[in-house]
C-alpha positions as CSV (number, residue, x, y, z in Angstrom):
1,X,30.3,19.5,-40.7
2,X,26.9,18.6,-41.9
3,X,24.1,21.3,-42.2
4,X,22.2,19.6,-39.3
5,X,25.4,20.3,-37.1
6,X,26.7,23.8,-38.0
7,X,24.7,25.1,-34.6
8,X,26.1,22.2,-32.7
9,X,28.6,23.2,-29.7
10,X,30.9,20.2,-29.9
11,X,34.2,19.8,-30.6
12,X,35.0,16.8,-32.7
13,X,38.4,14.6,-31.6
14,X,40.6,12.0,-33.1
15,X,41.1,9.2,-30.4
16,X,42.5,5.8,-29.8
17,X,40.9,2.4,-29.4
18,X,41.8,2.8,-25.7
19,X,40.8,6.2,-25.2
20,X,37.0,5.2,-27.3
21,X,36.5,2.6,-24.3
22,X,36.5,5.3,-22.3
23,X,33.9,7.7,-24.0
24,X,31.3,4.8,-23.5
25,X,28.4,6.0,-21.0
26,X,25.3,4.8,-18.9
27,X,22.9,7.0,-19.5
28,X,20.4,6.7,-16.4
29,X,16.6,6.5,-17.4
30,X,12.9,6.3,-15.9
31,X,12.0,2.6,-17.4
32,X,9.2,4.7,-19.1
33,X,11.5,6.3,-21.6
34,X,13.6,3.2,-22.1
35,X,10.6,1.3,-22.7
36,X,10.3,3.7,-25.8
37,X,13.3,3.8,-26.6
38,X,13.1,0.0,-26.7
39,X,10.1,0.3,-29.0
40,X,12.0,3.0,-31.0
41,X,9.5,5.5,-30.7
42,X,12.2,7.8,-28.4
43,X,15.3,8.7,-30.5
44,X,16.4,11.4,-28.9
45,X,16.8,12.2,-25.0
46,X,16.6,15.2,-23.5
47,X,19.3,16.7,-20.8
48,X,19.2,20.0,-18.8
49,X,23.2,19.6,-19.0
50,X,25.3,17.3,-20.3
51,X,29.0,16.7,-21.3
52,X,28.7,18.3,-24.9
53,X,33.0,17.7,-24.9
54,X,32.3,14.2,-25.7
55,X,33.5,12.7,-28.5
56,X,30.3,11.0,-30.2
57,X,31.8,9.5,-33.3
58,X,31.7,5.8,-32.4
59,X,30.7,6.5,-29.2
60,X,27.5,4.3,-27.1
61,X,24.8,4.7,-24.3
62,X,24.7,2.0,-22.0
63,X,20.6,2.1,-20.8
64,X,20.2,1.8,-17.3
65,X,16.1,1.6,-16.3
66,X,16.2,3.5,-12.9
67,X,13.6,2.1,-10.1
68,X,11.9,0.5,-9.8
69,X,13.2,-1.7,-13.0
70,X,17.0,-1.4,-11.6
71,X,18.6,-3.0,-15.0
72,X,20.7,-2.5,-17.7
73,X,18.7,-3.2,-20.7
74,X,20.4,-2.3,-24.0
75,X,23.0,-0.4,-25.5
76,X,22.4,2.5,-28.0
77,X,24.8,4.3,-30.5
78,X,25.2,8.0,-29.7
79,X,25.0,10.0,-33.4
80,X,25.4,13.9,-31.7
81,X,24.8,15.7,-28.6
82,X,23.3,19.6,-29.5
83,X,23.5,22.3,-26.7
84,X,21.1,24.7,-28.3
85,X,18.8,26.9,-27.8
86,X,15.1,25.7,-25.7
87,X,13.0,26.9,-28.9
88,X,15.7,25.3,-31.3
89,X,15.1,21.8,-29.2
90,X,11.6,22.1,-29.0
91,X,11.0,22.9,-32.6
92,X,13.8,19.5,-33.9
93,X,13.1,17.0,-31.6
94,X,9.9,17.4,-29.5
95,X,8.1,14.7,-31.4
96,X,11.5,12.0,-30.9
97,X,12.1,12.7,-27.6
98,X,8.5,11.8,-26.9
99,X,7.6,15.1,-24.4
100,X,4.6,17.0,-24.0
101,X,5.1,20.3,-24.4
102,X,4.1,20.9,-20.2
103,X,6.7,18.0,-19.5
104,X,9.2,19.9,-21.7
105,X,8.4,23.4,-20.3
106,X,8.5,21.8,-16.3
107,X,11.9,20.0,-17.2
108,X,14.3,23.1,-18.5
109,X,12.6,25.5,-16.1
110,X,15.2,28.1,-15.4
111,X,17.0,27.2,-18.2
112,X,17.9,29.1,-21.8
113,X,19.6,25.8,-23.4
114,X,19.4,22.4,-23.1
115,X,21.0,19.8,-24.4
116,X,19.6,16.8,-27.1
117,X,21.4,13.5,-27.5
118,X,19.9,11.8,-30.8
119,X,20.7,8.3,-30.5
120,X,20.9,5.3,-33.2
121,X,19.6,2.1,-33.2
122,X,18.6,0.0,-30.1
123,X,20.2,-3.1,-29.1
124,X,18.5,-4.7,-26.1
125,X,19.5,-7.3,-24.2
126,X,17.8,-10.1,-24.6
127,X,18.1,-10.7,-20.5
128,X,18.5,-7.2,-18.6
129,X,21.9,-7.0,-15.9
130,X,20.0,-6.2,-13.1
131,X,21.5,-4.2,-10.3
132,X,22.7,-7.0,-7.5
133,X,24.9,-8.3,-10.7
134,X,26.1,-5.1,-11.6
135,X,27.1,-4.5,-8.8
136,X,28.5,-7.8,-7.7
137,X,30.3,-8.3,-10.8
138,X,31.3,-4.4,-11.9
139,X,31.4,-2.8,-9.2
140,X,28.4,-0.4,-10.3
141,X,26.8,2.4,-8.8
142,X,23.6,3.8,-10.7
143,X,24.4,7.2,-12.1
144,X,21.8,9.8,-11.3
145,X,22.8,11.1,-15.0
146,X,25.1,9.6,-16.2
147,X,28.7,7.7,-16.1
148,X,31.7,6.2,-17.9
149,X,31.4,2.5,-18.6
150,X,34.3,0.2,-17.1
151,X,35.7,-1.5,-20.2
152,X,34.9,-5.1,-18.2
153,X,30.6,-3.9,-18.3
154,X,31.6,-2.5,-21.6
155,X,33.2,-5.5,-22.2
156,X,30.1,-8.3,-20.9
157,X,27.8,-5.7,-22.9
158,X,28.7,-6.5,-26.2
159,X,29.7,-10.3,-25.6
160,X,25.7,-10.6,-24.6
161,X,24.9,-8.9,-27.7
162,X,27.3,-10.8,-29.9
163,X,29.4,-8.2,-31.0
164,X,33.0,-9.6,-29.6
């Protein structure tokens, strides 16, 4: 495990093809942190909880811009999720998760840990899937967090960004 990940809480798993399809998520976001995280400013996002059992290895985030943008508007690899201590995330990744430190303090009120998701390079869509076509075509509901992608959005996803 590399230095950067000997505090990290997650456990690491061999899986299938089929079982990888699975591990894909949409990550649910205010369209002012995807729009930095379309302008690569954001690389890492910020959760009070999260899933750290994930497997991350090849795993993606599917961005979905919450209201009032409603769209799926890129597709981002996942490179580790850290449950860690609040000081520990505030001192590694304050500056790419792009938070003030009164954001930061108001978001993980209450809380001892949080968890950071540092995320790769952004592929956006060149036209967004807005919601009446998710949902018409995927059967999609909006996460409030987040959510497994169905392999046929996962599917659509990467045939719009030429990767199948």
């Amino acid at each position: 495990m590399a230095a950067e990940d000997k505090d990290c809480k997650i456990r690491r798993s061999k899986i299938s093809d089929k079982q990888q399809r699975r591990t894909d998520i949409v990550l649910s976001l205010r369209p002012s942190c995807v729009q930095l995280i379309l302008a690569a400013a954001k690389t890492v996002e910020l959760r009070r909880r999260f899933v750290t059992r994930l497997y991350y290895g090849e795993m993606n985030a599917f961005l979905y811009a919450s209201s009032p943008t409603k769209a799926l508007v890129g597709m981002v690899p996942i490179l580790a999720i850290e449950e860690i201590a609040l000081d520990d995330i505030w001192t590694k990744y304050a500056a790419a998760a792009c938070v003030t430190p009164s954001e930061f303090n108001q978001y993980f009120e209450g809380k001892n840990t949080g968890v950071a998701i540092k995320m790769g390079g952004i592929r956006p869509l060149a036209k967004p899937m807005g919601l009446t076509e998710l949902r018409d075509r995927f059967d999609f509901v909006p996460p409030q967090s987040f959510s497994y992608v169905k392999a046929n959005l996962r599917d659509a996803v990467l045939k719009r960004l030429n990767l199948i």
